[in-house]
C-alpha positions as CSV (number, residue, x, y, z in Angstrom):
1,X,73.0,207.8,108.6
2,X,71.9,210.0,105.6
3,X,71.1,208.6,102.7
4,X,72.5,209.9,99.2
5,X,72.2,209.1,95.3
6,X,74.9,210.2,93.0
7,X,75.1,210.5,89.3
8,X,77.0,211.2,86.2
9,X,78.5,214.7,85.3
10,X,79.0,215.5,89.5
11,X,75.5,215.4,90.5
12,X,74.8,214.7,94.2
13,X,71.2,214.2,96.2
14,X,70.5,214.6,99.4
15,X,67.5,215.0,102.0
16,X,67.2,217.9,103.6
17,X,64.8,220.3,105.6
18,X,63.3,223.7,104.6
19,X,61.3,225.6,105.9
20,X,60.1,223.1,108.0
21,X,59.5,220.5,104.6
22,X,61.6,218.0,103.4
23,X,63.6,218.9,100.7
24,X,66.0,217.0,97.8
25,X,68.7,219.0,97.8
26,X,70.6,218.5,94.5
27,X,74.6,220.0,94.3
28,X,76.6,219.3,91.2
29,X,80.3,219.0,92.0
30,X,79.7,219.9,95.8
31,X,77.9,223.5,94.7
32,X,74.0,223.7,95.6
33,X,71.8,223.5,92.7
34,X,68.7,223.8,94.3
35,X,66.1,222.3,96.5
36,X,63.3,220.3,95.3
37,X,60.0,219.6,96.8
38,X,59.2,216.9,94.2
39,X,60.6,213.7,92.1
40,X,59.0,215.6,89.0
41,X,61.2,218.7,90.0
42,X,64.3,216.9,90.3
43,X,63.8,215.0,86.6
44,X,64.1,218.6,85.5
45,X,67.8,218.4,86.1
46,X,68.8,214.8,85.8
47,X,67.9,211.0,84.5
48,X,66.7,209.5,87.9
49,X,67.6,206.2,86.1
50,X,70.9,207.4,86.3
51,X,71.5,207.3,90.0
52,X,73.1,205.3,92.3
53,X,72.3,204.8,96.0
54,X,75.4,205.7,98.0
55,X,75.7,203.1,100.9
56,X,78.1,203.7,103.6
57,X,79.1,200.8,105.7
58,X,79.7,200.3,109.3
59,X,83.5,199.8,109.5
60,X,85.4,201.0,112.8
61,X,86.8,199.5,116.0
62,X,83.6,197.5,116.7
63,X,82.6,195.7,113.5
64,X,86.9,194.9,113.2
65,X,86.5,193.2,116.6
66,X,83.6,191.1,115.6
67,X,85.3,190.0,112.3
68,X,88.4,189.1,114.0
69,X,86.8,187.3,116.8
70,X,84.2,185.2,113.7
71,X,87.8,184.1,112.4
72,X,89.0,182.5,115.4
């Protein structure tokens, strides 16, 4: 599962590899920005405070089974 921050004005973060080195890959309305190797180089671009953690849940056929079957 890959984890992901968003923030205000379209901004999008990401981990990613380079060169063999993890990378925070910003984008800005889906469009690279750049990669950074650091926290301190990604506050160039943004208010960390400002981000959210994106968190994606586990629906499908297999979590709707065991909620119907916790009703019964």
């Amino acid at each position: 599962m890959e984890t992901r921050w968003v923030g205000p004005d379209g901004y999008e973060i990401t981990a990613a590899t380079r060169g063999g080195h993890q990378v925070l890959r910003l984008r800005r309305h889906g469009e690279y920005v750049t990669d950074c190797s650091t926290v301190d180089e990604l506050r160039r671009y943004l208010d960390l405070a400002d981000l959210c953690e994106v968190i994606t849940l586990p629906f499908g056929a297999a979590s709707a089974r065991t909620r119907t079957e916790a009703l019964r």
